[in-house]
C-alpha positions as CSV (number, residue, x, y, z in Angstrom):
1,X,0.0,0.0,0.0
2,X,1.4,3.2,-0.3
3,X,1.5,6.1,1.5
4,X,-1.3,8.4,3.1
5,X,-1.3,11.9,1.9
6,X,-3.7,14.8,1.8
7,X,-2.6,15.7,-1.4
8,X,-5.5,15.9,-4.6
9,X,-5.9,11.9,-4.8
10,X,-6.3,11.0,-0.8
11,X,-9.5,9.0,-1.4
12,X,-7.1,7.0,-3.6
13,X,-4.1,6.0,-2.3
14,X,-4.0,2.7,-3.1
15,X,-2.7,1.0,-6.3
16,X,-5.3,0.2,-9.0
17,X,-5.0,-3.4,-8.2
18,X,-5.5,-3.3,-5.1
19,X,-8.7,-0.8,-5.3
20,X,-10.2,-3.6,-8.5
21,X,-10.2,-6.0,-5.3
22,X,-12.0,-4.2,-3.2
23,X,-15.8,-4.9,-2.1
24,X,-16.5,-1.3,-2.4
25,X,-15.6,-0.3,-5.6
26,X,-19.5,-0.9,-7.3
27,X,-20.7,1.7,-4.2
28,X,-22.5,4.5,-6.9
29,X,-23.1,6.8,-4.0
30,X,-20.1,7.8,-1.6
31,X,-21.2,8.8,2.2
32,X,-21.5,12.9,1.7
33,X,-22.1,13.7,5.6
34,X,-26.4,13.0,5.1
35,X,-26.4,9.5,3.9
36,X,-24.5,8.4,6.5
37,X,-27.1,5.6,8.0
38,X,-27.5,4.1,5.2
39,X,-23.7,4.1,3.9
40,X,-23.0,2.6,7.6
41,X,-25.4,-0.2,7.1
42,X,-23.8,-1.0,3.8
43,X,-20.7,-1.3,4.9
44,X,-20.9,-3.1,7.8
45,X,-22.7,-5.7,6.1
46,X,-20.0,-6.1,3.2
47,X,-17.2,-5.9,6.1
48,X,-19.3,-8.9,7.8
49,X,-19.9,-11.0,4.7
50,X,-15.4,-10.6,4.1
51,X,-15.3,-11.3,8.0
52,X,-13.2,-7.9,8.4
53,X,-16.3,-6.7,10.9
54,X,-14.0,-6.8,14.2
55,X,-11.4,-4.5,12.7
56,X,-13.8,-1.6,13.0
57,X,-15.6,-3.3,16.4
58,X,-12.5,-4.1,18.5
59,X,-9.6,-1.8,19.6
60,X,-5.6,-2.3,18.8
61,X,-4.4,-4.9,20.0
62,X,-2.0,-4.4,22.8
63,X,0.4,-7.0,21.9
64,X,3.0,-6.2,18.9
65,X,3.6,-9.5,18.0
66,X,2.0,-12.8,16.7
67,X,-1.4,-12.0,14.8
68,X,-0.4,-8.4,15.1
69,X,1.3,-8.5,11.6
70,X,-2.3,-10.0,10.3
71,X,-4.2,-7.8,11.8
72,X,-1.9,-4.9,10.9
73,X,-2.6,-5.6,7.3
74,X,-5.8,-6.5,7.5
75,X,-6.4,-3.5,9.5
76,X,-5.1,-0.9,6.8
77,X,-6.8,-2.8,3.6
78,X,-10.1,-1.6,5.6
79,X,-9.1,1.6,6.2
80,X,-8.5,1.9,2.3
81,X,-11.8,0.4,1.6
82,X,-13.7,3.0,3.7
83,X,-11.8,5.7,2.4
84,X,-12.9,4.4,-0.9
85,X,-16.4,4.8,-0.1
86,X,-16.0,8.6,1.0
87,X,-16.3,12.1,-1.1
88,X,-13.2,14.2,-0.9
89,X,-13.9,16.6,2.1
90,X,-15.0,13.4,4.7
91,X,-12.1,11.4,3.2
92,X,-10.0,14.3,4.3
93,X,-11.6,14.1,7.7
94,X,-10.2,11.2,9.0
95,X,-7.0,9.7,6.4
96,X,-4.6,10.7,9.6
97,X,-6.4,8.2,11.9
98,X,-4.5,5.1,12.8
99,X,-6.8,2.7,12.5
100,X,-10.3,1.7,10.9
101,X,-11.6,1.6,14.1
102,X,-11.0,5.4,14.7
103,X,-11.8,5.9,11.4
104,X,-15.2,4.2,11.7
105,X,-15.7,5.9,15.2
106,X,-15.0,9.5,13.9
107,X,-17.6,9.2,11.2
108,X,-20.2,7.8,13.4
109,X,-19.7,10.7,16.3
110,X,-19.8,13.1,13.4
111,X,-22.5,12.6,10.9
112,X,-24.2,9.4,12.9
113,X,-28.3,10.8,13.3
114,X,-29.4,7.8,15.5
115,X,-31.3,10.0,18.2
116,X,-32.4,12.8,15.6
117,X,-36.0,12.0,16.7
118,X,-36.6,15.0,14.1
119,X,-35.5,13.1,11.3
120,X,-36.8,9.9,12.3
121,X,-40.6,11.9,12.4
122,X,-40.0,13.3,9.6
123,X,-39.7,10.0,7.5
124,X,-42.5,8.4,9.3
125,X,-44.9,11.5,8.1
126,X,-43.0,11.2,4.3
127,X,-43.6,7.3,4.6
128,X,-47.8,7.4,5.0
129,X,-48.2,10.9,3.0
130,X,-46.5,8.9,0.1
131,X,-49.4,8.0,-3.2
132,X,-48.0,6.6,-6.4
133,X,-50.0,9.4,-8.1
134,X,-49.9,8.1,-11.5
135,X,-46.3,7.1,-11.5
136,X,-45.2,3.8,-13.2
137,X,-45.8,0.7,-10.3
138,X,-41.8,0.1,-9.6
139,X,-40.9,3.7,-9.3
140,X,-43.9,4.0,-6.5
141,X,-42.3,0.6,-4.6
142,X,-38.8,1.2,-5.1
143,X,-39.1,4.9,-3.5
144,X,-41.3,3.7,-0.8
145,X,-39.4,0.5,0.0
146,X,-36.2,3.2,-0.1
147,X,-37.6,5.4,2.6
148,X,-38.8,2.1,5.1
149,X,-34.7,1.2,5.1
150,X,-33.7,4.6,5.7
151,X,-36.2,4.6,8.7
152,X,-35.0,1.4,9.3
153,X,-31.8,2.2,9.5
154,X,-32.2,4.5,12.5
155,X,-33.4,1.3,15.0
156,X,-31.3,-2.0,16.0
157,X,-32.0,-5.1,14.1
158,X,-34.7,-7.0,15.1
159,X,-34.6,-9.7,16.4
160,X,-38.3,-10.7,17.7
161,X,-40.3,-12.5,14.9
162,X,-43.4,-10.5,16.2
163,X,-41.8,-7.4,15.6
164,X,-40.1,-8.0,12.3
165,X,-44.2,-9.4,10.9
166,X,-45.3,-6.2,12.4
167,X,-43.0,-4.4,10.3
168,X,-43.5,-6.2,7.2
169,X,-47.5,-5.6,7.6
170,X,-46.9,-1.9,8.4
171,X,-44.6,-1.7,5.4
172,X,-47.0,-3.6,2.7
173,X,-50.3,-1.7,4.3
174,X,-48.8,1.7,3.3
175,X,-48.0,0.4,-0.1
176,X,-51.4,-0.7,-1.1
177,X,-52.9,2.4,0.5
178,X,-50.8,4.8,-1.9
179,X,-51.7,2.9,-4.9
180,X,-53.8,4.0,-7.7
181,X,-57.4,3.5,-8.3
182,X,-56.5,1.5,-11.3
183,X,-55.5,-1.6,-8.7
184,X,-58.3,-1.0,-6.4
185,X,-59.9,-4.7,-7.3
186,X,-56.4,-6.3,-6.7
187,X,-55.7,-4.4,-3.3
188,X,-58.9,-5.5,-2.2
189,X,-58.5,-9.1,-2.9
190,X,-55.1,-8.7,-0.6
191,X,-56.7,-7.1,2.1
192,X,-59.4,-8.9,2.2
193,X,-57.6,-12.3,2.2
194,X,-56.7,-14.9,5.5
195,X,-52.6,-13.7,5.0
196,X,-52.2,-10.3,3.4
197,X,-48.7,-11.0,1.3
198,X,-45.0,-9.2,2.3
199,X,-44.6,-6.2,0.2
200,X,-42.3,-7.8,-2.1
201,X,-45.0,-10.4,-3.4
202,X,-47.8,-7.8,-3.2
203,X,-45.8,-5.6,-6.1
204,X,-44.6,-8.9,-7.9
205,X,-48.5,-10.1,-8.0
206,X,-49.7,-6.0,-9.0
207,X,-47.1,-6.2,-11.4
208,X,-48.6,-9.0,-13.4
209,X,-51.9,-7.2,-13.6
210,X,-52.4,-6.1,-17.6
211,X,-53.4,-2.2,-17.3
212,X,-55.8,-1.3,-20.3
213,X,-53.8,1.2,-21.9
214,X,-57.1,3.3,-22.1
215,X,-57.3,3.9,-18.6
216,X,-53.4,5.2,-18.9
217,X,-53.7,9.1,-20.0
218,X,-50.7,10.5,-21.6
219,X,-49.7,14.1,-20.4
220,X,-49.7,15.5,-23.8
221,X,-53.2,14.1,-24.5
222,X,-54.6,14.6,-21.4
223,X,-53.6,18.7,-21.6
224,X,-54.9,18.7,-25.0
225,X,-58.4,17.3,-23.7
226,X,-58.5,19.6,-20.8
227,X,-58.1,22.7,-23.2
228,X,-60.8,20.6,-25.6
229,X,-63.3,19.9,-23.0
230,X,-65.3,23.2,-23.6
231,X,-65.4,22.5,-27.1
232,X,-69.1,22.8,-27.1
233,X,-69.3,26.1,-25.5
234,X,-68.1,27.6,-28.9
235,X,-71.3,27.4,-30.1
236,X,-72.7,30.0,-27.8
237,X,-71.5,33.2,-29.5
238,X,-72.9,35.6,-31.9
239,X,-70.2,34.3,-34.3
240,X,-71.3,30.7,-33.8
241,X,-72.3,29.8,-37.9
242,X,-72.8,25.7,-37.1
243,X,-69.5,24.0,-36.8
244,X,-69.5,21.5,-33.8
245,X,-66.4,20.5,-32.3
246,X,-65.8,17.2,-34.1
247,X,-62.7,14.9,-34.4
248,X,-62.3,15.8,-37.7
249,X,-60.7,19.5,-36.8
250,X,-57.4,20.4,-36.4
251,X,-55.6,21.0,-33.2
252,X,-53.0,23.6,-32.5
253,X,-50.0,22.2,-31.6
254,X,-48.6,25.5,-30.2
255,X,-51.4,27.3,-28.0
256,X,-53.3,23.6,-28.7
257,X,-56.5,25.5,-29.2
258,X,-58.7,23.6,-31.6
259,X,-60.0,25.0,-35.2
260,X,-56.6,26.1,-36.7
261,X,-53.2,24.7,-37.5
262,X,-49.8,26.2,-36.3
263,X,-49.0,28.1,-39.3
264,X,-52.2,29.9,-39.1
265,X,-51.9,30.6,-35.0
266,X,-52.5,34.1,-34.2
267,X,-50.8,33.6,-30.9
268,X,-47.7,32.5,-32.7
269,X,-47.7,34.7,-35.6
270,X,-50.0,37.8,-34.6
271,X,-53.1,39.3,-35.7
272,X,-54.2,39.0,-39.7
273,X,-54.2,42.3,-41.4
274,X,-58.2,41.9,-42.0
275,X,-59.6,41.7,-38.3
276,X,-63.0,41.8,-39.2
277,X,-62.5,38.5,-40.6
278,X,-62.4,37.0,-37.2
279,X,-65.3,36.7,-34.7
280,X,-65.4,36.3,-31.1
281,X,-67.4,34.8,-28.4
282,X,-69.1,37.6,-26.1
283,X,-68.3,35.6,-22.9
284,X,-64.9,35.0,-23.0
285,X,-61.3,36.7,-22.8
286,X,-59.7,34.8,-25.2
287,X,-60.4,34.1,-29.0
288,X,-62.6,30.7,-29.1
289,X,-62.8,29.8,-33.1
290,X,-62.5,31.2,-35.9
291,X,-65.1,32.2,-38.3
292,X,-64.5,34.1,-41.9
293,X,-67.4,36.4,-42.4
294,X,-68.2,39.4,-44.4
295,X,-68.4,43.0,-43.1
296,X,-72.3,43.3,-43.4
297,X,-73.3,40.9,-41.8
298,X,-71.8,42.2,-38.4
299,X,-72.8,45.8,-36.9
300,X,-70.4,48.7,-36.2
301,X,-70.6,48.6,-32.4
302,X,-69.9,45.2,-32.5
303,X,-67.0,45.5,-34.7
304,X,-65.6,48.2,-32.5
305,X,-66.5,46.3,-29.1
306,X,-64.0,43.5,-30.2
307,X,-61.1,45.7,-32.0
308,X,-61.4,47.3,-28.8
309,X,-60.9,43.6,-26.8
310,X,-58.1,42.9,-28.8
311,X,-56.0,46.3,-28.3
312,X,-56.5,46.0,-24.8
313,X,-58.9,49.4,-25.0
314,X,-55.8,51.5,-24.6
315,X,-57.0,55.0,-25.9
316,X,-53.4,56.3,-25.5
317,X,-52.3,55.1,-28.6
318,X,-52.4,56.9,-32.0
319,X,-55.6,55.5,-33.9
320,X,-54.9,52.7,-35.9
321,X,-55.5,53.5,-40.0
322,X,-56.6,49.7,-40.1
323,X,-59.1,50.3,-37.1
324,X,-60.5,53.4,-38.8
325,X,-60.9,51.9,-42.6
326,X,-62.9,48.8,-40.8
327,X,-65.1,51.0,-38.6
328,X,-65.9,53.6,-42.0
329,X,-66.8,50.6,-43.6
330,X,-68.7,48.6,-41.3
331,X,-70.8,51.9,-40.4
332,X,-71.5,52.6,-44.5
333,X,-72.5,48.1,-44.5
334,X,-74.8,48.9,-41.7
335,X,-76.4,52.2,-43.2
């Protein structure tokens, strides 16, 4: 191994061969100071399934000679692995220490939160607030099955059976609770049956279930039929000459108003030259369709009312020579 520095590579001081040997080299996230339960967790467990466990549990030993040599060896390949699974700053932190004891004692006296009762509430409130709320079946269990081992993480193993089924029932309950309505008939049947199923084979069973893709609503579509919804209101203005709101019309795909195409959006390309070609509903804000008709068969006021609408009613400005021409010429039509 070589030597410790605090230079720009201290969370790799190690040879690459030695570092392509070590347990910890898959980790994708490195303990940053708030992931520290979890990281701790993880690496005890890998320490204990390469029986290294005792070289973070026990102190020195006091005698130099025999096993000391082993442990000695052993003792600094852990410290390398941990320092492996650290960013940069926390690396820093402890690469003096002389041992992966201190190392592993350092980290948990800094950044351990095992009695932030604060942060254990917390997760229980984020834990039964949590609804799958259209979102695709495994990314609802894996983020709810994440948050139960970070609460988890906080409390000593168990070790009473009653405890652990208690667990397992609190954690599948939550999960069926969240779920959409689509899976109502299939949480039923669980909750209704003698055993109600860990959570693992409660997502593996929902997961066979075929959805009808008709009951799935893409976000596109589903804005598109929102904005279409009143598509029978457009009959009620004065401009109204007929035209229902039928499949058959053409959608907008840049306001995604219906009636006109893109290259003919006002919204897009501004206001026509012609605005009396162009009639609007009386009870609305906004333009609702689109209507070509001919100057006589509309009345001045009316014709002012929406050129009005459309400028905003802003008398400041300098009259429009468009505005003036249409108004002459409806007045003369309606003479």
């Amino acid at each position: 191994m070589s030597e410790i520095s605090s230079g720009a590579n201290t969370s790799s001081f190690v040879s690459s061969g030695e570092m392509k040997s070590s347990p910890f080299s898959s980790f994708i996230t490195k303990m940053d100071g708030g992931n520290y339960e979890m990281w701790a967790m993880q690496v005890k467990r890998t320490l204990i399934a390469h029986e290294k466990e005792h070289l973070i549990l026990e102190p020195e030993p006091v005698q130099k000679v025999g096993k000391y040599t082993t442990w000695f060896k052993d003792n600094s390949l852990v410290m390398v692995w941990i320092v492996g699974t650290l960013t940069q700053d926390i690396a820093n932190e402890v690469l003096h220490k002389e041992s992966a004891k201190d190392m592993w004692d350092s980290l948990a006296a800094t950044y351990s939160q095992a009695r932030n009762e604060t942060r254990i509430m917390q997760l229980h409130h984020d834990i039964h607030q949590m609804r799958q709320d259209g979102r695709p079946l495994h990314t609802y269990y894996s983020s709810l099955k994440s948050m139960f081992e970070r609460l988890n993480s906080y409390f000593p193993a168990c070790k009473c059976e009653q405890q652990k089924a208690y667990r397992d029932m609190l954690m599948v309950g939550v999960f069926l609770s969240g779920l959409d309505s689509v899976y109502e008939s299939a949480k039923n049947q669980m909750l209704t049956s003698p055993s109600i199923p860990p959570i693992d084979e409660a997502y593996s069973r929902l997961s066979r279930i075929p959805i009808p893709s008709s009951t799935v609503l893409d976000t596109t579509s589903a804005m598109l039929a929102t904005r279409g919804r009143g598509g029978s209101l457009f009959a009620r203005g004065r401009g109204y000459r007929g035209r229902g709101n039928t499949p058959s019309r053409p959608v907008c795909q840049f306001c995604h108003r219906i009636g006109h195409t893109v290259d003919k959006c006002w919204q897009k390309h501004g206001r026509p030259a012609v605005a009396n070609q162009t009639v609007f509903t009386d009870s609305s804000e906004q333009p609702k369709t689109q209507h070509p008709v001919s100057s006589s068969e509309l009345r001045a006021d009316d014709i002012i009312s929406q050129l009005r609408h459309l400028i905003g009613d802003r008398p400041q400005q300098a009259p429009d020579p468009t505005t003036s021409t249409i108004t002459t010429a409806a007045s003369a039509s309606s003479s």
